[in-house]
C-alpha positions in Angstrom: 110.9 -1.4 -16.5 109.4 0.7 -19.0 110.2 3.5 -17.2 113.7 2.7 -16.9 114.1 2.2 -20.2 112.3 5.7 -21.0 114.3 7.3 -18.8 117.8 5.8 -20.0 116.8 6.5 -23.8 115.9 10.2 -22.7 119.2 11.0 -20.9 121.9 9.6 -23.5 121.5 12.4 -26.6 122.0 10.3 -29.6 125.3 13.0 -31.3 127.1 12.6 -28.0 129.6 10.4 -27.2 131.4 9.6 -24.6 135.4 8.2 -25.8 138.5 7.5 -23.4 136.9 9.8 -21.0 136.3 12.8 -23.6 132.9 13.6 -24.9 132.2 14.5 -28.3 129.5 15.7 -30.3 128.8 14.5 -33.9 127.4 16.4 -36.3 127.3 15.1 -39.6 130.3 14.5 -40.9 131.9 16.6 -38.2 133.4 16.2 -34.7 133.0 18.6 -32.4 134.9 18.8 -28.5 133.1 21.7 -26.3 131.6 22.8 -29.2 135.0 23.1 -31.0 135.7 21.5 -34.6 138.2 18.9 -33.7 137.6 16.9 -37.0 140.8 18.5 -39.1 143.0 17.7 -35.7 141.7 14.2 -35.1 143.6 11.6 -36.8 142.3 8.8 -38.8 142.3 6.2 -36.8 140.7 8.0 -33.8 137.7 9.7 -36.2 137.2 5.9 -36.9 136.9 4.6 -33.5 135.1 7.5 -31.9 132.4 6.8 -35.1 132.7 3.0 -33.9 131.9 4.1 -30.4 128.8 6.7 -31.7 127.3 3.4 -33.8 127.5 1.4 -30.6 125.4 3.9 -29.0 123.3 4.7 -30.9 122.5 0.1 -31.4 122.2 0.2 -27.8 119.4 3.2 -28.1 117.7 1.1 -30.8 117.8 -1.9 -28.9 116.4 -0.3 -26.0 113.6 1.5 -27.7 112.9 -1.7 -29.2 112.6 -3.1 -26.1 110.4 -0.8 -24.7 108.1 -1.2 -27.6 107.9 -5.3 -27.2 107.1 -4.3 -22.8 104.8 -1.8 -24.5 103.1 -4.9 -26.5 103.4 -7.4 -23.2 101.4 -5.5 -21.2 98.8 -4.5 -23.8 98.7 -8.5 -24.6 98.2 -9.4 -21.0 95.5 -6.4 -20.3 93.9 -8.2 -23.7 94.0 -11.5 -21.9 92.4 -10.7 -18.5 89.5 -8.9 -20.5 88.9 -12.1 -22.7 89.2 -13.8 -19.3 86.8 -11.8 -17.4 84.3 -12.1 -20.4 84.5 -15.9 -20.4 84.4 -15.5 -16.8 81.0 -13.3 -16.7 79.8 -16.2 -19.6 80.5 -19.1 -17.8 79.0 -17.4 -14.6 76.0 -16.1 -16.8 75.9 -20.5 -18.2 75.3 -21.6 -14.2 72.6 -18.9 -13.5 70.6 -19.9 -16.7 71.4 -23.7 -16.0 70.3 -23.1 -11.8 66.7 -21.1 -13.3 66.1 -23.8 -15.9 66.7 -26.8 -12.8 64.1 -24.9 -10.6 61.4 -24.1 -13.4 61.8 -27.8 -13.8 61.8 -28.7 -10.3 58.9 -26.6 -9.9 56.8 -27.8 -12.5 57.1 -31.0 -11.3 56.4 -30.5 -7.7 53.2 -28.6 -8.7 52.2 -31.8 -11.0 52.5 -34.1 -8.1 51.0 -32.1 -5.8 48.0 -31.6 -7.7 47.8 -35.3 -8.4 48.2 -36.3 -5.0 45.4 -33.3 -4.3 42.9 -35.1 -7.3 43.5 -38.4 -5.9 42.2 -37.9 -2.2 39.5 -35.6 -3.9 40.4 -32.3 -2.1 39.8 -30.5 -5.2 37.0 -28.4 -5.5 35.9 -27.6 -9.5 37.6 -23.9 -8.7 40.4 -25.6 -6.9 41.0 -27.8 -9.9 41.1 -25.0 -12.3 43.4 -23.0 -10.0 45.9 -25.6 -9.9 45.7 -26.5 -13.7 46.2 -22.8 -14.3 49.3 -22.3 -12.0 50.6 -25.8 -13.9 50.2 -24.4 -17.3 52.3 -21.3 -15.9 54.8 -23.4 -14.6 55.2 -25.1 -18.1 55.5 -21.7 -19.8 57.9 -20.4 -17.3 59.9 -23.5 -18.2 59.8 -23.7 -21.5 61.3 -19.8 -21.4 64.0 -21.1 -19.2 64.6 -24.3 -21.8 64.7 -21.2 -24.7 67.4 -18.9 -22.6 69.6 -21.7 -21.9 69.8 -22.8 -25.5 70.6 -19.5 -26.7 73.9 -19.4 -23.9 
């Protein structure tokens, strides 16, 4: 559409117009037919409604330039839209994968608790075994207390 409208305001030249099938030029105050001073020979009433018709044409060139220039603002509106929506998109995307890493740390952390409980409590645990576990434990704790800090900072 902007095209169009490009197109139509570059072929209509805004001192030509086109009355009862005669085009004229305008100049000024002048009128000019096939580049001949006509405005002495015109009468009154016809200068006045060839200057009518000019006006007209040259509303209808404002209009349309006026239009093109609100399109113009449409599209740069909607390209601003799908960037903020993308961005919330990426964020909300960015939310879930914090969320999903802080779930597992957790899940993790837990597992390796239990297990290492379970372990104690049958008395598979070596001294070195023991220290192992408690070790990988603490790690897990870390690892999710990281993941607790990321996901309040989203």
């Amino acid at each position: 559409m902007i095209l169009i409208f490009l197109g139509f305001s570059y072929t209509i030249n805004a001192q030509e117009v086109n009355f009862n099938g005669v085009t004229y030029k305008i100049e000024k105050e002048r009128i000019f037919k096939d580049n001949i001073d006509v405005t002495e020979t015109l009468t009154l009433e016809k200068k006045q409604q060839i200057r009518t018709a000019f006006d007209k044409k040259l509303l209808q060139i404002e209009e349309s330039e006026q239009i093109t220039k609100r399109l113009k603002k449409v599209e740069k509106d909607k390209k601003s839209a799908i960037k903020k929506q993308k961005k919330a998109e990426k964020s909300l995307k960015q939310k879930k994968k914090t969320q999903s890493n802080f779930d597992k740390s957790g899940k993790k952390h837990q597992g390796a608790i239990k297990k290492y409980d379970k372990l104690k409590k049958k008395g598979k645990l070596s001294p070195e075994d023991e220290s192992k576990w408690l070790k990988k434990i603490e790690k897990l704790k870390v690892n999710h207390q990281k993941a607790k800090k990321k996901l309040k900072r989203t």
